[in-house]
C-alpha positions as CSV (number, residue, x, y, z in Angstrom):
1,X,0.0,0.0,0.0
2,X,1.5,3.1,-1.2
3,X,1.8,6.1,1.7
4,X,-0.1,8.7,2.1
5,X,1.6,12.1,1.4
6,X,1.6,14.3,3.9
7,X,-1.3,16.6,4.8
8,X,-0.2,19.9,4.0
9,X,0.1,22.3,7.1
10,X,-2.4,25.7,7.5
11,X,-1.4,29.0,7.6
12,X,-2.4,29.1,11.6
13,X,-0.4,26.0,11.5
14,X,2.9,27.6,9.8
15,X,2.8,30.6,12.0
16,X,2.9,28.3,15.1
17,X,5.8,26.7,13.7
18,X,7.5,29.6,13.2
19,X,7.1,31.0,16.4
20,X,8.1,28.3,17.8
21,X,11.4,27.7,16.0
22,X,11.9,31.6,17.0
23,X,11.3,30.7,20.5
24,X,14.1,27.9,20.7
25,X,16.3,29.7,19.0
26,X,16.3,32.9,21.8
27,X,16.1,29.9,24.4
28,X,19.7,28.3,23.4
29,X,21.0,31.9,23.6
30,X,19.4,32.3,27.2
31,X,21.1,32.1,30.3
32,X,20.1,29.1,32.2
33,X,17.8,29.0,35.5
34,X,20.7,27.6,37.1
35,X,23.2,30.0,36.1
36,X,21.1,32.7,38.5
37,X,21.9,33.7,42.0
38,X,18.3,33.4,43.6
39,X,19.2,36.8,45.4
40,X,16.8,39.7,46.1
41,X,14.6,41.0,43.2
42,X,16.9,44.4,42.9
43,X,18.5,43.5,39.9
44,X,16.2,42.0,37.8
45,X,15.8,42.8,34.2
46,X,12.7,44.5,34.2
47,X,13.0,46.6,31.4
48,X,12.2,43.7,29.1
49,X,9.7,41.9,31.3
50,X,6.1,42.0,29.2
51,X,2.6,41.7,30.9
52,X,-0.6,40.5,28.9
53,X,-2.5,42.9,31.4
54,X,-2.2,45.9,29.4
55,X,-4.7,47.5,30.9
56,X,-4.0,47.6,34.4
57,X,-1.9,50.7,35.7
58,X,0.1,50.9,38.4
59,X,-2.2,53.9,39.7
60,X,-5.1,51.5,39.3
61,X,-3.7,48.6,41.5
62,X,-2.0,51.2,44.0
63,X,-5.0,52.8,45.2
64,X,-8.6,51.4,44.6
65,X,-11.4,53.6,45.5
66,X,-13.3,51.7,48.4
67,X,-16.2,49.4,47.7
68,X,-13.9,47.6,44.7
69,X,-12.3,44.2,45.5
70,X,-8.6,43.9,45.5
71,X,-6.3,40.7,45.6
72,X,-3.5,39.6,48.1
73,X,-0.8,41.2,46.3
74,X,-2.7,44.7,45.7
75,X,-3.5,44.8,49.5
76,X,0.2,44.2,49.7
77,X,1.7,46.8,47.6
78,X,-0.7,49.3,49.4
79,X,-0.1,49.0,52.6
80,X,4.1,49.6,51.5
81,X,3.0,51.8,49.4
82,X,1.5,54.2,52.2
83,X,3.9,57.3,53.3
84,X,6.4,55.7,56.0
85,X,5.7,57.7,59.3
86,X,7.5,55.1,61.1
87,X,10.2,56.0,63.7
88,X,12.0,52.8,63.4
89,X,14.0,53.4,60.4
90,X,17.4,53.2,60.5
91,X,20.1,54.5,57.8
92,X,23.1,53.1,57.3
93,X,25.5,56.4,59.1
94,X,22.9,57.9,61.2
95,X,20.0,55.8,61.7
96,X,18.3,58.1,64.2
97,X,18.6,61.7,62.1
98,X,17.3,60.2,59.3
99,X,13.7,58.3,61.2
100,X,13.4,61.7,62.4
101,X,13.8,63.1,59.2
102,X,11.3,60.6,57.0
103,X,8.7,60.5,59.8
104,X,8.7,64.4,59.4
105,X,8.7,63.7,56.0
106,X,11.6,66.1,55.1
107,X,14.0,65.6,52.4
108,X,17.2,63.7,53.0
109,X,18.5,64.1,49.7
110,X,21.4,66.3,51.3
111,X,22.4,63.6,54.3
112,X,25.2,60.9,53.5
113,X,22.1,58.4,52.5
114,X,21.1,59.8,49.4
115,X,17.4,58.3,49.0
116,X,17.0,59.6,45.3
117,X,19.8,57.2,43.9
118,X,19.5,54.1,43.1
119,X,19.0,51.7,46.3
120,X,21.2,48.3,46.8
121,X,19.6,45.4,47.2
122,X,20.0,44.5,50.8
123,X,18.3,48.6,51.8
124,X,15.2,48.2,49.7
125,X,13.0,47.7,52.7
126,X,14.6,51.2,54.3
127,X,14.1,52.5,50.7
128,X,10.1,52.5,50.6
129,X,10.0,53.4,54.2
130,X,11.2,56.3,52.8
131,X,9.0,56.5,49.2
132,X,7.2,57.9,48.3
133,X,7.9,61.4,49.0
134,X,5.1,63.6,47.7
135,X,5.3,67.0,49.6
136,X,5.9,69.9,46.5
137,X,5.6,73.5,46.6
138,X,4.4,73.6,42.7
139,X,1.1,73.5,41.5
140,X,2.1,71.4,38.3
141,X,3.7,68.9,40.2
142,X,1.1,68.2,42.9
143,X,-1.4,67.4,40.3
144,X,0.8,65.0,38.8
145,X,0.7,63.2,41.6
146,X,-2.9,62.4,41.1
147,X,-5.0,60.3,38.3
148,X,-7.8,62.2,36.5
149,X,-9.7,59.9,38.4
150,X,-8.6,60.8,41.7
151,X,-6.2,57.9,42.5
152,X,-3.1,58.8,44.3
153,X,0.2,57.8,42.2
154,X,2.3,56.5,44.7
155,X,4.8,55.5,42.5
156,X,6.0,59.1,42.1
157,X,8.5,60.9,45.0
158,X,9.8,64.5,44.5
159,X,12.8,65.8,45.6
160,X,12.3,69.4,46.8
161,X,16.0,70.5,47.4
162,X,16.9,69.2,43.5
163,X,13.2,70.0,42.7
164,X,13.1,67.0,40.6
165,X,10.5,63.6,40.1
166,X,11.8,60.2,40.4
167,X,9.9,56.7,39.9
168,X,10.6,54.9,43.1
169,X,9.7,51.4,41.7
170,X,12.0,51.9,38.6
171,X,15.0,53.3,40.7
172,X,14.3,50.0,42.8
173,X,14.0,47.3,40.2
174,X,14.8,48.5,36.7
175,X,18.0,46.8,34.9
176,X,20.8,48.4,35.7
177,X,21.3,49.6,31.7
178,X,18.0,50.8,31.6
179,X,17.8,54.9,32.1
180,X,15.1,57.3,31.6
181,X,14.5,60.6,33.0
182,X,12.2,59.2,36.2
183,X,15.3,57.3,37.1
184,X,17.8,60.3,36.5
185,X,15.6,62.5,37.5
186,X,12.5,64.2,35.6
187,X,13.4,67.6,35.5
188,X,11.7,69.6,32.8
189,X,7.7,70.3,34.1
190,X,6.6,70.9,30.7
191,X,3.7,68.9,29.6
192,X,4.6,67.0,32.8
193,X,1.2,64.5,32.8
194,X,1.4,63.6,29.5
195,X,5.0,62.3,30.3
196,X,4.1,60.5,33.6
197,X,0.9,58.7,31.9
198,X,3.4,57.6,29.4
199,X,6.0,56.3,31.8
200,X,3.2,54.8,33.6
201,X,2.2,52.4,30.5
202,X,5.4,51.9,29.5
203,X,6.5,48.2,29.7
204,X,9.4,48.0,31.9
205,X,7.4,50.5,34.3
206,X,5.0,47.5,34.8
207,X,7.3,44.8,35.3
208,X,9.2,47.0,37.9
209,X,5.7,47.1,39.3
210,X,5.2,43.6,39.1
211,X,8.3,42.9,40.8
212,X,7.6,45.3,43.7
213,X,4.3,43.1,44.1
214,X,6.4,39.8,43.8
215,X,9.0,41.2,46.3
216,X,6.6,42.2,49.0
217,X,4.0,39.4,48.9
218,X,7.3,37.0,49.6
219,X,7.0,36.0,46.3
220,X,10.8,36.0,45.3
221,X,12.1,34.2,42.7
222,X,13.5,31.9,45.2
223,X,10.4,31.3,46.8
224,X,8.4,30.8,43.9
225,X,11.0,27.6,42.6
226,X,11.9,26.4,45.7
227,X,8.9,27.7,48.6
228,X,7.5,24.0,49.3
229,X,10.9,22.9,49.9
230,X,12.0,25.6,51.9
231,X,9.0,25.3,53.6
232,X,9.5,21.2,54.3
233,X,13.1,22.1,55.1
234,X,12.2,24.4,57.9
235,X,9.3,22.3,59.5
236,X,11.7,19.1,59.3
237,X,15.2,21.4,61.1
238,X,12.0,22.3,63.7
239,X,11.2,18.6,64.1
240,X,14.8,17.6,64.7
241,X,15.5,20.2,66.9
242,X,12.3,19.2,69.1
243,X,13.9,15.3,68.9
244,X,17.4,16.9,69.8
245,X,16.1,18.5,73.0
246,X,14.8,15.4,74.5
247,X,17.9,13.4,73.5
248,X,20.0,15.9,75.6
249,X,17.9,15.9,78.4
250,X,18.1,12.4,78.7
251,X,22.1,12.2,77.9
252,X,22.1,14.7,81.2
253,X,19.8,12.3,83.5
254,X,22.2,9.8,82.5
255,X,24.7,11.3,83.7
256,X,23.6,12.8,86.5
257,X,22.9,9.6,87.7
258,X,25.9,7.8,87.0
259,X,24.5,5.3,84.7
260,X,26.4,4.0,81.8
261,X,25.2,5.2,78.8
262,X,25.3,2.4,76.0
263,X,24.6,-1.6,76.1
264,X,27.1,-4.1,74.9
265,X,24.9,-5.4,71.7
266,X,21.8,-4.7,69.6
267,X,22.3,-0.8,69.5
268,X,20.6,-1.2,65.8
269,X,18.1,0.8,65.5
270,X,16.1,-2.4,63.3
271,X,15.7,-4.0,66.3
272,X,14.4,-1.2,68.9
273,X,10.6,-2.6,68.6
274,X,11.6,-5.5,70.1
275,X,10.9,-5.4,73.8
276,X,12.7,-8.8,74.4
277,X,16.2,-7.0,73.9
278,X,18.8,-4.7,76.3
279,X,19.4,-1.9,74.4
280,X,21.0,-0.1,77.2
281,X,19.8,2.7,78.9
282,X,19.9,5.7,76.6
283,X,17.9,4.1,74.4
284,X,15.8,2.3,76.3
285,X,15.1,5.5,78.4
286,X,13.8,7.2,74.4
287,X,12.1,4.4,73.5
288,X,10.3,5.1,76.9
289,X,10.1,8.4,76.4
290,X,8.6,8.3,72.6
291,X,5.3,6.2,74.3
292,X,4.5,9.4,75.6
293,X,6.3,11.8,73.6
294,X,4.3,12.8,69.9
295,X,7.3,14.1,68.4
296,X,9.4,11.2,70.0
297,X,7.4,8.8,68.6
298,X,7.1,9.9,65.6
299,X,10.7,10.2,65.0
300,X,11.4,7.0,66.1
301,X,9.1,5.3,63.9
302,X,10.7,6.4,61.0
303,X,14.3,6.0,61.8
304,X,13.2,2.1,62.6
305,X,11.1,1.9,59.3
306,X,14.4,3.1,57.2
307,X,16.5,1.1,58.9
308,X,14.5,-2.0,58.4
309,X,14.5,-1.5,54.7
310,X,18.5,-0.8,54.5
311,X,19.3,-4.0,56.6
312,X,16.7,-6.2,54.5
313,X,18.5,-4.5,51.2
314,X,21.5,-6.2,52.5
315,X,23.5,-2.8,51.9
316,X,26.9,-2.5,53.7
317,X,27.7,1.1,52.7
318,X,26.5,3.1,55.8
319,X,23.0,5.0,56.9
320,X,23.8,6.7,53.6
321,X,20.8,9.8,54.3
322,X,19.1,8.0,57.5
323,X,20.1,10.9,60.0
324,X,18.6,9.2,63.4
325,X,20.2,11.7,66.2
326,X,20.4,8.1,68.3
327,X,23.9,7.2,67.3
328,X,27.0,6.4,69.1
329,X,28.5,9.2,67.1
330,X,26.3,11.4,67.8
331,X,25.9,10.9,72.0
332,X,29.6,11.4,72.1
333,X,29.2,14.5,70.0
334,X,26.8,15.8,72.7
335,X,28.2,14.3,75.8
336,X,31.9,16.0,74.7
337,X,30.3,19.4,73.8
338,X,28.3,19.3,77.6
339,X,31.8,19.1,79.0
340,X,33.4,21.5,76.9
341,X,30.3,24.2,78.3
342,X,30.6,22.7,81.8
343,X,34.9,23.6,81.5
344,X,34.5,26.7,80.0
345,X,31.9,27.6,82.9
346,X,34.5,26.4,85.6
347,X,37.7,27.9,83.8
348,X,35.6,31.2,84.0
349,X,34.6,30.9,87.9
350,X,38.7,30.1,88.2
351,X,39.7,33.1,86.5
352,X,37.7,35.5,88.2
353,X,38.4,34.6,91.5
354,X,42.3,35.0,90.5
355,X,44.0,31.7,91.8
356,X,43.3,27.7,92.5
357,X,45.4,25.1,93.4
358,X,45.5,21.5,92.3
359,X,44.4,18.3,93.5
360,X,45.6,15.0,91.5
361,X,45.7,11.1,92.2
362,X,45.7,7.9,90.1
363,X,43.8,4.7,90.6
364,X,43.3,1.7,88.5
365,X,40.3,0.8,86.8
366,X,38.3,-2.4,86.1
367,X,40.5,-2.4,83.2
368,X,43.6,-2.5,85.5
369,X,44.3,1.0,83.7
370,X,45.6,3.4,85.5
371,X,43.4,7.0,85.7
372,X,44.5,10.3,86.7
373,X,42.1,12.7,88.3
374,X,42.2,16.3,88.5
375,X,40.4,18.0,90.7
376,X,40.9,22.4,90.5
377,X,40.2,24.1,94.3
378,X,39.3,27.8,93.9
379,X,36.9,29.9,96.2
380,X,34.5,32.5,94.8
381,X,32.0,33.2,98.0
382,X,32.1,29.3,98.6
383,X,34.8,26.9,98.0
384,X,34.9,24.9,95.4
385,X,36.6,21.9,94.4
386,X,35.6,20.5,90.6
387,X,36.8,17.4,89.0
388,X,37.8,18.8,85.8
389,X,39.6,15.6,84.1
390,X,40.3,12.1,84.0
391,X,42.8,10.8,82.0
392,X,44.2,7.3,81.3
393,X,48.3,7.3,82.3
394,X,50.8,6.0,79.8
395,X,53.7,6.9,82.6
396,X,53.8,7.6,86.1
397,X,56.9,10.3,86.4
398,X,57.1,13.5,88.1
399,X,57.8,15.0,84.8
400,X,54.7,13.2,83.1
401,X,51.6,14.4,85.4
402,X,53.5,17.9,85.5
403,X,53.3,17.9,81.0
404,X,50.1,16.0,81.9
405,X,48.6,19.1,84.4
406,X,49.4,22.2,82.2
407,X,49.5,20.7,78.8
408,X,46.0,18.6,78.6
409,X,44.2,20.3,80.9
410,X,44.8,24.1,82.1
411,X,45.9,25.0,79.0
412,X,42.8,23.5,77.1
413,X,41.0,25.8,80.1
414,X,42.6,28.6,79.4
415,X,44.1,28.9,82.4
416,X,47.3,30.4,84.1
417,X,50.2,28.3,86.1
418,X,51.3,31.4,87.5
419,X,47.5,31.7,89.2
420,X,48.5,28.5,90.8
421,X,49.1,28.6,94.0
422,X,49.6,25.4,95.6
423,X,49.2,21.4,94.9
424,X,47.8,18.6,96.7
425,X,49.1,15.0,96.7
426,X,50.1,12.0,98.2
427,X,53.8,11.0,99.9
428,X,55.2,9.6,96.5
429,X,58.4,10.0,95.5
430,X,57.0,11.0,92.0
431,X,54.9,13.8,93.8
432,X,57.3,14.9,96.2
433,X,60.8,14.5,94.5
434,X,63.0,17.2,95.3
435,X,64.2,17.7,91.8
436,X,61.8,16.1,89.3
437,X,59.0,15.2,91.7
438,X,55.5,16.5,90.3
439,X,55.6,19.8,93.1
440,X,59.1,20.9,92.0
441,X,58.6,21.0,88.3
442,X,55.5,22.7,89.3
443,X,56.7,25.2,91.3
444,X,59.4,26.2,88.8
445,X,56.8,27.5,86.3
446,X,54.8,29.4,89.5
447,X,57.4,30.9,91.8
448,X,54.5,31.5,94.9
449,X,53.5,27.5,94.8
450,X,52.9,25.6,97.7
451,X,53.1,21.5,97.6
452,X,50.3,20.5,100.8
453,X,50.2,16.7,101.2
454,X,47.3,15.5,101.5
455,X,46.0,15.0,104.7
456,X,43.6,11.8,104.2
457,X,47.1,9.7,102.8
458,X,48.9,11.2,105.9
459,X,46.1,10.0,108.2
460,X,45.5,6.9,106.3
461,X,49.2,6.5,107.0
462,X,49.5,7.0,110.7
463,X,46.5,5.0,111.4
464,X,48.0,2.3,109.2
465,X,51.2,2.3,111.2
466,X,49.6,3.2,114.6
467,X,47.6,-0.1,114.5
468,X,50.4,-2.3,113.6
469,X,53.1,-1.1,116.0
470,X,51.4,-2.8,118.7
471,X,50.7,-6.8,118.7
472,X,46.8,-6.9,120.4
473,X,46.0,-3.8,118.0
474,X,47.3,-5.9,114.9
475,X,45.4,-8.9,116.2
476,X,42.7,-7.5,116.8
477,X,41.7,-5.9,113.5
478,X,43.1,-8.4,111.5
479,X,40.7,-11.0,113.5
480,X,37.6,-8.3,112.4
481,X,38.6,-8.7,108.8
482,X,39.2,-12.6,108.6
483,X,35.6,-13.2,110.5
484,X,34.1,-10.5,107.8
485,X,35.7,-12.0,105.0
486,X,35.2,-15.8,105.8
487,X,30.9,-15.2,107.0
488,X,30.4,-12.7,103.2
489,X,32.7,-15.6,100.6
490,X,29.8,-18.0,101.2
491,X,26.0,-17.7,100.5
492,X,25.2,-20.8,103.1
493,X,27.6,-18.6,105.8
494,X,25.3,-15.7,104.9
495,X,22.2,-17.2,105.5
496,X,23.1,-18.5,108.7
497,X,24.1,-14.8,109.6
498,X,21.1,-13.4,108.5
499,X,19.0,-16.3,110.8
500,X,21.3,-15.9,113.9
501,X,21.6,-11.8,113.6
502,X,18.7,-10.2,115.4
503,X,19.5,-6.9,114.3
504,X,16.4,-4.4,113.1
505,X,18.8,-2.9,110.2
506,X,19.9,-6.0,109.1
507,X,23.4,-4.9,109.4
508,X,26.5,-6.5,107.6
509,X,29.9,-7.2,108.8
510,X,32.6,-4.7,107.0
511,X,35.9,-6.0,105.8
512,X,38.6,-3.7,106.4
513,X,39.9,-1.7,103.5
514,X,43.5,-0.8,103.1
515,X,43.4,2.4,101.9
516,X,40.4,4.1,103.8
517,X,41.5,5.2,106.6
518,X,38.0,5.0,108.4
519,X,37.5,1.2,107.9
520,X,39.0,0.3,110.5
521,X,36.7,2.4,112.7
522,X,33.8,0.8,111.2
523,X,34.4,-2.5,111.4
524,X,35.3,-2.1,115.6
525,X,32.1,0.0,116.1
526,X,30.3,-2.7,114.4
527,X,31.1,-5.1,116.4
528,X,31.9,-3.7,120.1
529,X,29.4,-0.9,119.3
530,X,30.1,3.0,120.2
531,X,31.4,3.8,123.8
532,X,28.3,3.6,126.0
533,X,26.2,2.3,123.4
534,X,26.7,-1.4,123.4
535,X,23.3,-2.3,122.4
536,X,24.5,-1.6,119.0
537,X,27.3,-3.9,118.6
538,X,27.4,-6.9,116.7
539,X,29.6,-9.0,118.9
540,X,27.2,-11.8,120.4
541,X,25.4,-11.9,116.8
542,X,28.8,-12.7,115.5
543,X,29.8,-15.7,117.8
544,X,25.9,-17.1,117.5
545,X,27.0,-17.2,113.6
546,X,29.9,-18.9,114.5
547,X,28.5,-21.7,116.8
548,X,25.5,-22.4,114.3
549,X,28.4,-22.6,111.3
550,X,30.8,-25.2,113.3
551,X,28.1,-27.3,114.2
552,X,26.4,-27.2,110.5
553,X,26.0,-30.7,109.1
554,X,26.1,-29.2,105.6
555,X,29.2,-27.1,106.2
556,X,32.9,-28.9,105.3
557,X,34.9,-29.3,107.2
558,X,37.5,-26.5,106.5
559,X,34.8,-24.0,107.5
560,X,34.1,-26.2,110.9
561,X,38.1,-25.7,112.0
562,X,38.0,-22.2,111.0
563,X,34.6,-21.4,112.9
564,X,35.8,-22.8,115.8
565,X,39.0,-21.1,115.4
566,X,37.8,-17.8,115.4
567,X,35.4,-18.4,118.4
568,X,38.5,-19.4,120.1
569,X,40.0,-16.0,119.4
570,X,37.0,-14.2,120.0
571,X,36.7,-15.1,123.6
């Protein structure tokens, strides 16, 4: 079958065509929506911007008479349109002169803001606080102010020291190529209306128009490509910022209360629905939280829906744009910036009261590491003593903990060594060297520093020595501490305690520590009882225990011999 020729186009048709073709070609030779800086309307190219509304004036939409409807962006213009009376405007070299000067509505064409040039984009709202400016001596040019129907143009501003008529919206928004004599300056009265009614249906008079709507409706070129998104983008940083708040108030309950924050496993946020796993308590604490919590709830929702679908896709390449705020990364974040604020506040109490001195000690951890503490003295109208660092020792010097003192931590605080006035530590050779001891290095960078040793090792010291110089003192405590340790290594030995004990606080025998200083005063009192207060003592309780324990028939026989050992002892 042969083809059908082609139907032959119209003349309608043709034109179309050609229009078309006309309009690709001036597209290609366009600058590119992306190429613009979405900045304020000031510079936009109004001179070539067309309207299909002819008809409308910008003396009809600036003023309608009253009983005629008006839309959004007319209501708009009008009310920026009115004479600014306000006393809040501020110029850029003396903001006060001038709001007296516009809410008087003198000229200010003399002052070092000229308000008859050509505004920049960032004073355009102080520009029609100004505009328009409509006070004139001259018969001619007071009537030009007006429509032959009455309606004000408030488009127009005279100057009356130059004695010359400007077009505020032009100056404002025309291109910055275009000039014509409202934007100079008109000048020359003569046959004055019939050159402002010409102006005023001229087409780059009405797009300047139409982009003093745009700009004061909010309808920027920004806002009208990107406003929903803007829009979602501000609703969704109020959202987080709601979920952030709650997160830090429960990081700092944590913390106040000396929990840990994290759990050992399933810290995944795919399996925070599921009741039957330790999360640990921060997040057990939010998922609390979000049951009561709208915006909690919510948010958590969401993160566990995402994450649900990126651990069944079977991805290993990160959250890639799950933010969750419930992170490990992120709680450090927030727990390291809460003690940078709570430093900074200390180091600024410290400062103002002009000198502290220095506490430090080490101890090992469960980790059999050993930890340095720092603790900063310093009395405002109370004393204070703040524990402003622990930090794990790699070497246990003189020299070290001095480098350690003023390197890591007063001079991350800001602080002076010459404000330091004194130290406190224990007897150690690495404390209290006379040449590279911890004091003497520190004294050397403050010439006024005192080295105290502390009093609770010196006490801990003496007692320590005190109760061993003498052989019934040594007995006697070490007796206290073998009883209290061999009645607490044994559940059975603890029962029988807690049957034979007739104590109303259910009290518990104390080993003795070596270090504390007041152990050993507790573990006496608890058994002899205070002087002339022997109902309190634990001493009969304590050889009941023993009797029940040596004649246990389910006890061994090691704990028999030692029972009856320490009754022997005891009496």
């Amino acid at each position: 079958m042969d083809k059908q020729a082609p139907k032959r186009k119209g003349g309608a048709q043709k034109l179309r065509d050609k229009k078309m073709k006309a309009l690709e070609e001036g597209s290609a030779k366009s600058k590119k929506i992306t190429d613009f800086s979405f900045g304020p309307a000031a510079g936009s190219s109004c001179s070539t911007t067309t309207t299909g509304e002819a008809d409308v004036t910008l003396a009809d939409t600036a003023a309608i008479p009253s009983g005629s409807e008006s839309s959004n962006e007319t209501d708009t213009a009008q009310r920026h349109l009115e004479p600014s009376t306000s006393s809040d405007m501020m110029a850029e070299d003396d903001p006060a002169a001038d709001t007296d000067r516009v809410s008087q509505g003198q000229d200010v064409s003399a002052t070092p803001v000229d308000y008859f040039t050509r505004p920049m984009s960032g004073t355009l709202d102080l520009f029609f606080r100004f505009h328009p400016q409509q006070k004139a001596d001259k018969a001619v040019v007071q009537r030009a102010f007006f429509c032959k129907d009455g309606t004000n143009r408030k488009w127009l501003s005279y100057s009356e020291a130059r004695e010359v008529l400007f077009c505020s919206l032009c100056m404002a928004f025309a291109n910055p190529r275009d000039s014509n004599s409202f934007i100079t300056g008109m000048t020359n009265f003569t046959h004055i209306h019939q050159r402002v009614e010409e102006h005023e249906q001229s087409h780059a008079h009405r797009g300047c128009a139409e982009a003093y709507f745009l700009r004061f409706s909010k309808n920027t070129i920004q806002d009208l490509l990107m406003g929903p998104q803007m829009s979602r983008h501000r609703e969704e940083v109020r959202r987080k910022r709601q979920v952030l708040e709650r997160i830090i108030d429960v990081l700092k309950l944590i913390g106040q209360r000396g929990l840990s924050y994290r759990g050992t496993q399933a810290e995944a946020l795919y399996t925070l629905d599921d009741d039957t796993i330790d999360h640990g308590n921060f997040l057990e604490m939010i998922v609390l939280l979000g049951k009561y919590d709208v915006c909690l709830k919510e948010h958590l929702i969401l993160c566990i829906e995402k994450s649900k679908q990126i651990h069944q896709s079977g991805l290993r390449q990160g959250r890639g744009s799950l933010v969750t705020l419930l992170s490990k990364t992120t709680i450090n974040y927030i727990i390291t910036t809460i003690q940078r604020l709570m430093k900074a506040t200390i180091a600024t109490e410290v400062r103002e009261s002009g000198m502290y001195s220095i506490q430090i000690d080490t101890t090992q951890d469960i980790t059999a590491q050993d930890q340095c503490s720092v603790v900063i003295r310093y009395v405002t109208d109370i004393v204070h003593e703040r524990l402003v660092a622990v930090i794990k020792c790699e070497a246990s010097t003189g020299q070290y903990f001095a480098q350690l003192v003023v390197n890591e931590v007063l001079e991350t605080m800001k602080l002076d060594v010459r404000q330091c006035i004194g130290n406190s530590t224990d007897g150690a050779s690495n404390m209290q060297g006379q040449y590279k001891g911890f004091s003497a290095l520190l004294a050397k960078m403050s010439p006024t520093h005192v080295h105290v040793w502390c009093y609770a090792h010196v006490l801990n010291l003496v007692l320590a020595d005190t109760t061993q110089c003498v052989l019934a003192s040594g007995s006697l405590f070490s007796l206290l501490n073998n009883i209290a340790v061999f009645i607490r290594e044994s559940y059975q030995r603890m029962n029988i305690w807690e049957k034979e004990s007739k104590d109303p606080r259910h009290r518990r025998l104390a080993p003795i520590g070596e270090t504390r200083w007041w152990s050993k005063d507790v573990a006496v009192t608890k058994v002899f009882g205070s002087f002339g207060k022997p109902d309190n003592a634990l001493y009969v309780d304590v050889l009941h225990t023993l009797s029940a324990i040596q004649h246990g028939q389910t006890i061994n026989a090691t704990a028999w011999v030692n029972a009856r050992g320490y009754i022997t002892q005891s009496s």
